[in-house]
PyMOL commands that place a pseudoatom at each C-alpha (Angstrom):
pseudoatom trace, name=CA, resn=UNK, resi=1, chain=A, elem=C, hetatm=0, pos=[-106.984, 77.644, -79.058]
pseudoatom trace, name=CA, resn=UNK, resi=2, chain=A, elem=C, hetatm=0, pos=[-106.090, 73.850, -79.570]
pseudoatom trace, name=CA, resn=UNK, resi=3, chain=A, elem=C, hetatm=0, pos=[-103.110, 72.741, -78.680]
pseudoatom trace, name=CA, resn=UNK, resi=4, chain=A, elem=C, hetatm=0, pos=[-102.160, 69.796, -81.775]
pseudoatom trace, name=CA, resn=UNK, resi=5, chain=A, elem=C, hetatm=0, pos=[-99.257, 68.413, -80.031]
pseudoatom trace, name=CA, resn=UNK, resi=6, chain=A, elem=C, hetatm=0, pos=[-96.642, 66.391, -81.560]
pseudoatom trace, name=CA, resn=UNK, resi=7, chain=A, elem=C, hetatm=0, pos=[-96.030, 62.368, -82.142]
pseudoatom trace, name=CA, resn=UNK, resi=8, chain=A, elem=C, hetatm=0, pos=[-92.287, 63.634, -83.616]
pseudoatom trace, name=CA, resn=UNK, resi=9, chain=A, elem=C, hetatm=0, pos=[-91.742, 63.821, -79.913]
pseudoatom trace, name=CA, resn=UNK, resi=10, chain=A, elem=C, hetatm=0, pos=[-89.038, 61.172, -78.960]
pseudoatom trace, name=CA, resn=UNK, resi=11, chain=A, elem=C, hetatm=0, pos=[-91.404, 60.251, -75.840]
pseudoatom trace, name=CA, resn=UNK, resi=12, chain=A, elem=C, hetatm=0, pos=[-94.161, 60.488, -77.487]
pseudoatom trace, name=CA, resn=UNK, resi=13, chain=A, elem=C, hetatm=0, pos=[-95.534, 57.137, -78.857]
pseudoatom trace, name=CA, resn=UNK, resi=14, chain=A, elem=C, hetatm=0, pos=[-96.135, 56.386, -82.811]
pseudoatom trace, name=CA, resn=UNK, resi=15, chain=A, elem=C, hetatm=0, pos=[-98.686, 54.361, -84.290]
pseudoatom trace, name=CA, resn=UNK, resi=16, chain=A, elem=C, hetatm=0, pos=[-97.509, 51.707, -85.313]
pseudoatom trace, name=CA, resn=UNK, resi=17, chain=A, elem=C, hetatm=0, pos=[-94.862, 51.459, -82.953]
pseudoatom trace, name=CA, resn=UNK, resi=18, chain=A, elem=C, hetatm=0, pos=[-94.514, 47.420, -81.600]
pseudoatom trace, name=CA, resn=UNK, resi=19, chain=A, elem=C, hetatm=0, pos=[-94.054, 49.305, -77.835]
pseudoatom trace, name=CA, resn=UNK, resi=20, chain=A, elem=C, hetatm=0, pos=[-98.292, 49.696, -77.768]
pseudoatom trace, name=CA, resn=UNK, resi=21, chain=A, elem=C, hetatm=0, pos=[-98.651, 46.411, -79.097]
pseudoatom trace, name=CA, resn=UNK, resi=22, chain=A, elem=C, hetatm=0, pos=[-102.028, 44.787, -77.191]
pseudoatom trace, name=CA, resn=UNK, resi=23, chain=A, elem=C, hetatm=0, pos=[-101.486, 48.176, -75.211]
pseudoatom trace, name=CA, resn=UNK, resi=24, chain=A, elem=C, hetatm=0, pos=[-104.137, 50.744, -75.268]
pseudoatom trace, name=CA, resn=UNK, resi=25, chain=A, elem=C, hetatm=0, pos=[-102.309, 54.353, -76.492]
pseudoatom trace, name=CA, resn=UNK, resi=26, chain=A, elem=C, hetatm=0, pos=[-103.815, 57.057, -75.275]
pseudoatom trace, name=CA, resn=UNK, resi=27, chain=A, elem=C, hetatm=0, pos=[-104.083, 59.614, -78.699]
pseudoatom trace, name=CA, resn=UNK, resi=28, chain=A, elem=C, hetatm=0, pos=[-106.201, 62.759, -77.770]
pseudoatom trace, name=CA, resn=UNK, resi=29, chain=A, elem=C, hetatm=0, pos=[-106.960, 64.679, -74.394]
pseudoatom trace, name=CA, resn=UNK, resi=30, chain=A, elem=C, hetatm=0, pos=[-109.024, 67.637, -73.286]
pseudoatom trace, name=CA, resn=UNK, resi=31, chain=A, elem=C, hetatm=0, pos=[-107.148, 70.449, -72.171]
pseudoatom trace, name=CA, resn=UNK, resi=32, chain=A, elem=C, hetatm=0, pos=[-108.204, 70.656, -68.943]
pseudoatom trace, name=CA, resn=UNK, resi=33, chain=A, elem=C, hetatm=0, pos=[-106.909, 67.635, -67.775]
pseudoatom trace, name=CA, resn=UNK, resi=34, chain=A, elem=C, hetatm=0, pos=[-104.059, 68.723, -65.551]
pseudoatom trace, name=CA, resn=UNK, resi=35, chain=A, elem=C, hetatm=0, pos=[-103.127, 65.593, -64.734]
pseudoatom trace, name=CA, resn=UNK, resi=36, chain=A, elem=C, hetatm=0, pos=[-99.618, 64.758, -67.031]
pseudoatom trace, name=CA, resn=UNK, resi=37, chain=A, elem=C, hetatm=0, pos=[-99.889, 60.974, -66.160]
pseudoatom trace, name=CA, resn=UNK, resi=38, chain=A, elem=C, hetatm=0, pos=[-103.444, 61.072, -68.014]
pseudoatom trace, name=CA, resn=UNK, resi=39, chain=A, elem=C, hetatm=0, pos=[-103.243, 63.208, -70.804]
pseudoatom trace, name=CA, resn=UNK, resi=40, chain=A, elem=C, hetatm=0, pos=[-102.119, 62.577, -74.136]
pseudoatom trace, name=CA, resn=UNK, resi=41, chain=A, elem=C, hetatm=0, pos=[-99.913, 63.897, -76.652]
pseudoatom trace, name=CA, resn=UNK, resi=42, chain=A, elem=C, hetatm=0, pos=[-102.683, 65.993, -78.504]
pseudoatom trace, name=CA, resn=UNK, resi=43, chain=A, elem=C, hetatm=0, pos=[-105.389, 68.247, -76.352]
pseudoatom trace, name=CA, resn=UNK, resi=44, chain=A, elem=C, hetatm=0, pos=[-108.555, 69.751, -77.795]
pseudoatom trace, name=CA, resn=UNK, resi=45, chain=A, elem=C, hetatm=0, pos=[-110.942, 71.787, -75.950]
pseudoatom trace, name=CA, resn=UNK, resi=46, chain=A, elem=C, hetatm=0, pos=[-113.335, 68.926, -75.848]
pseudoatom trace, name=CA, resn=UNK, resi=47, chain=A, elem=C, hetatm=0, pos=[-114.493, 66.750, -72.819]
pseudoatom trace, name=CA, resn=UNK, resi=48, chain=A, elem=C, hetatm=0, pos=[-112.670, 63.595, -74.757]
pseudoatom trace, name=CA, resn=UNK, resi=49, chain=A, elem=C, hetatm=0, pos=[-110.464, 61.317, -75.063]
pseudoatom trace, name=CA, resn=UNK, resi=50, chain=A, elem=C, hetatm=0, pos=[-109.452, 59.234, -77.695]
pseudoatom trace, name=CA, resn=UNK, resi=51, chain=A, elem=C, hetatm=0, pos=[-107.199, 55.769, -77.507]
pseudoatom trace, name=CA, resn=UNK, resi=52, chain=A, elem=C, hetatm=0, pos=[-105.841, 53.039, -80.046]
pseudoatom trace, name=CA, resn=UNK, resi=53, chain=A, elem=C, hetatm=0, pos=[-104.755, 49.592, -79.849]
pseudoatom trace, name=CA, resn=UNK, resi=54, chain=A, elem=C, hetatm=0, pos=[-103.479, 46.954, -81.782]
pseudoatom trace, name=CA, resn=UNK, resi=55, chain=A, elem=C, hetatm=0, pos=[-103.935, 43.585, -80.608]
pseudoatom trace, name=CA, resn=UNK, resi=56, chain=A, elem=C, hetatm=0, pos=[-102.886, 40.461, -81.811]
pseudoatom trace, name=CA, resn=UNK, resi=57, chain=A, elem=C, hetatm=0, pos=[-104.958, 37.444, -81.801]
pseudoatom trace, name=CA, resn=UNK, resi=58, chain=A, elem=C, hetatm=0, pos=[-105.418, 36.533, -78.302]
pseudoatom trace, name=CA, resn=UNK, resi=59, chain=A, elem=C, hetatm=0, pos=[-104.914, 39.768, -76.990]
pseudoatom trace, name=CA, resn=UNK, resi=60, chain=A, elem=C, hetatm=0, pos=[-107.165, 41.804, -74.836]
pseudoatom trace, name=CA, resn=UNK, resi=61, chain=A, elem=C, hetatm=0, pos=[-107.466, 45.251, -73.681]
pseudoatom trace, name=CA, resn=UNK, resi=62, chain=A, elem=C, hetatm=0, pos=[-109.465, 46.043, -70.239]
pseudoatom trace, name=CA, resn=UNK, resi=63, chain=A, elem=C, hetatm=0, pos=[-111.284, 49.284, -70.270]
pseudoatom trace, name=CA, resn=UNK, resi=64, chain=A, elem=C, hetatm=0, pos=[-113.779, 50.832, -67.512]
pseudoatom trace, name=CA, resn=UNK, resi=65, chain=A, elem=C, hetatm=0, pos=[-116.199, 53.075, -68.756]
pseudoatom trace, name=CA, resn=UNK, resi=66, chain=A, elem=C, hetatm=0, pos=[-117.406, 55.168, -65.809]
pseudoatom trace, name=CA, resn=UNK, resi=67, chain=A, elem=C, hetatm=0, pos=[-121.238, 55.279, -65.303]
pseudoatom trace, name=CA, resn=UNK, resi=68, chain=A, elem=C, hetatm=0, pos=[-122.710, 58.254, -67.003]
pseudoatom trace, name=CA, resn=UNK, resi=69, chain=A, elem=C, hetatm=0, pos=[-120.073, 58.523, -69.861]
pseudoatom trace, name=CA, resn=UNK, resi=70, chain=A, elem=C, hetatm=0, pos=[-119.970, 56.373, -72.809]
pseudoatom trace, name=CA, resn=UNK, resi=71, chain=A, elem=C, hetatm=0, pos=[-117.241, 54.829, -75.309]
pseudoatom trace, name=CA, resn=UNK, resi=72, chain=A, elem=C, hetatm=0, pos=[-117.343, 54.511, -79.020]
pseudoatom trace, name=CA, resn=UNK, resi=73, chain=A, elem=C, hetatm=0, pos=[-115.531, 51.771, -80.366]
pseudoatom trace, name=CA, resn=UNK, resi=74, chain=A, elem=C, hetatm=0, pos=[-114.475, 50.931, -83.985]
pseudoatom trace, name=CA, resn=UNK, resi=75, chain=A, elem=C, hetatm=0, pos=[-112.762, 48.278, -85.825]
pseudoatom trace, name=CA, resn=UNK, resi=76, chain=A, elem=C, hetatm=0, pos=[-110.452, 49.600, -88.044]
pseudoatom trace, name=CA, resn=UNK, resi=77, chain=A, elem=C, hetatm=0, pos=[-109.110, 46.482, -89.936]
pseudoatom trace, name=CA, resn=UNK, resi=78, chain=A, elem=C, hetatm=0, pos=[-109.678, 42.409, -88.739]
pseudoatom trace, name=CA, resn=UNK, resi=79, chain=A, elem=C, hetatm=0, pos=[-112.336, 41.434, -85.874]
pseudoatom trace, name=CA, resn=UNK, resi=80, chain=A, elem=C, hetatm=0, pos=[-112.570, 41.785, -81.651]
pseudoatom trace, name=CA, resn=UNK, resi=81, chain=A, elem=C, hetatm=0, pos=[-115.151, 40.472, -79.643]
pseudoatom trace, name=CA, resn=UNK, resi=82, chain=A, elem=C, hetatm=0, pos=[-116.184, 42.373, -77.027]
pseudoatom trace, name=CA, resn=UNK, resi=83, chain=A, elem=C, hetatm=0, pos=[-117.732, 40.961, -73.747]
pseudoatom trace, name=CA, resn=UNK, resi=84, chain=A, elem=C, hetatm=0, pos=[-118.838, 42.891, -70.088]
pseudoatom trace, name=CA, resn=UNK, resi=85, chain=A, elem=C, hetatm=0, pos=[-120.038, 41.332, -67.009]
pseudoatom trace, name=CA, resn=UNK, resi=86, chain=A, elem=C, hetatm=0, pos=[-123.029, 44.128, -66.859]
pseudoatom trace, name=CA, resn=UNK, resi=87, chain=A, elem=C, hetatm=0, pos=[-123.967, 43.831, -70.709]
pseudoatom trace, name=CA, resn=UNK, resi=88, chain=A, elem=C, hetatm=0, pos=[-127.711, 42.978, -70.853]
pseudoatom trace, name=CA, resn=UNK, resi=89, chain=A, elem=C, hetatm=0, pos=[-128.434, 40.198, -73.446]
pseudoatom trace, name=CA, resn=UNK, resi=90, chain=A, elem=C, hetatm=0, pos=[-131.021, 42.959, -75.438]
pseudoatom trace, name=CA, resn=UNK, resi=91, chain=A, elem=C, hetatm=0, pos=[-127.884, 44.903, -75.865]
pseudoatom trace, name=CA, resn=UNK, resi=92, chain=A, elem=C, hetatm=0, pos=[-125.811, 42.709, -77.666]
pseudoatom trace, name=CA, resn=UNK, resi=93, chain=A, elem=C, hetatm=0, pos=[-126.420, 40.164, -80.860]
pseudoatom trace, name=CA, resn=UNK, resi=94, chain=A, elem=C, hetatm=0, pos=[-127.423, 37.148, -80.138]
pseudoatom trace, name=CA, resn=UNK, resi=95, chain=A, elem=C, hetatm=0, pos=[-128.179, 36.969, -76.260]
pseudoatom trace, name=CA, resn=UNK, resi=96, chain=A, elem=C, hetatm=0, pos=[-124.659, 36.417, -76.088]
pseudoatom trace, name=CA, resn=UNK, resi=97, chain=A, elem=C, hetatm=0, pos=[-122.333, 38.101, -73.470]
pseudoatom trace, name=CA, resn=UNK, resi=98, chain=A, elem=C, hetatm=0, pos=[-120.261, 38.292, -75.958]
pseudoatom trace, name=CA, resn=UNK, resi=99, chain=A, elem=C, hetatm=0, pos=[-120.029, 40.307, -79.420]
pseudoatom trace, name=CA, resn=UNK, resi=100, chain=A, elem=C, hetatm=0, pos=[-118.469, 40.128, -82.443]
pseudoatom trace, name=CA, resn=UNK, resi=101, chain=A, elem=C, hetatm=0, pos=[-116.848, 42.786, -84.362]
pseudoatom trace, name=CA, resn=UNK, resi=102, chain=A, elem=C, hetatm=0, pos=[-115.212, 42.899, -87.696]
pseudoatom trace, name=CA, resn=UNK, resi=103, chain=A, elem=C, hetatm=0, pos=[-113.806, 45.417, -90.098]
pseudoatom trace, name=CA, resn=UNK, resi=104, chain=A, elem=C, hetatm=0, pos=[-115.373, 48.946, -90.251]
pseudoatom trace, name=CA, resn=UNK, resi=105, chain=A, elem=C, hetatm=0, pos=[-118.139, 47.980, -87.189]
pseudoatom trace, name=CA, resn=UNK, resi=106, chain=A, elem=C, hetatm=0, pos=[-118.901, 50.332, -84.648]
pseudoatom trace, name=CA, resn=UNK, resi=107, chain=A, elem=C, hetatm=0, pos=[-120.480, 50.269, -81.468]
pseudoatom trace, name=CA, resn=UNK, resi=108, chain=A, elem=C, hetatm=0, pos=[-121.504, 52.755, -78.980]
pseudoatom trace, name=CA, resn=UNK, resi=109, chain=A, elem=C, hetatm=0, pos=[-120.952, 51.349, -75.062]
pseudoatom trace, name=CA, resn=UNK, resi=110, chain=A, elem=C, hetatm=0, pos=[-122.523, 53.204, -71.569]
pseudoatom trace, name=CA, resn=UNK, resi=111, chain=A, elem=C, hetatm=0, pos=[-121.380, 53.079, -68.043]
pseudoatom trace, name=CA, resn=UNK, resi=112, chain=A, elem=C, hetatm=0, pos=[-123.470, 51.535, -65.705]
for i in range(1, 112): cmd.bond("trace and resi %d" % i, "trace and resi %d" % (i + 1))
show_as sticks, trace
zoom trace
């Protein structure tokens, strides 16, 4: 059974809250994860895990994708680039390292 968790915890974090500010917040968990230090507020019986951030302009967020698992990432509202030191050019616009995303885009990223 799913376990929904709560965000009217007092520990727990709340959107919107200016203490995740250019932070990333880690939202959803699979229950298995037994480690408390890594698991988030909500756990679903699904080999996930979901995070938010809002950054403000200048910001950045460092994630590591492990190789064989991949990321999703969408812009909810303004524009992020995005740039990795093992991005090939034929996987991002322009033979850039770097790529821009704006409102509503989505991208799916691999570990290497």
């Amino acid at each position: 059974e799913p376990r929904y968790g709560s965000y009217s915890n007092p520990k727990a974090v709340k959107v919107g809250d200016p203490s995740w500010n250019n932070e990333l917040c880690h939202l959803v968990s699979n229950v298995k994860n037994k480690d408390s230090e890594n698991s988030a507020p909500v756990r679903v019986h699904q080999d996930v895990d979901c995070y938010a951030a809002e950054l403000e302009a200048g910001a950045q967020v460092i994630v590591e994708i492990p190789k064989g698992r991949m990321a999703y990432l969408v812009c909810i509202e303004g524009g992020i680039s995005i740039a990795s030191e093992t991005m090939r050019a034929t996987e991002i616009a322009c033979n850039s390292q770097h790529y821009q995303m704006n409102k509503y885009d989505g991208c799916e990223i691999t570990g290497t």
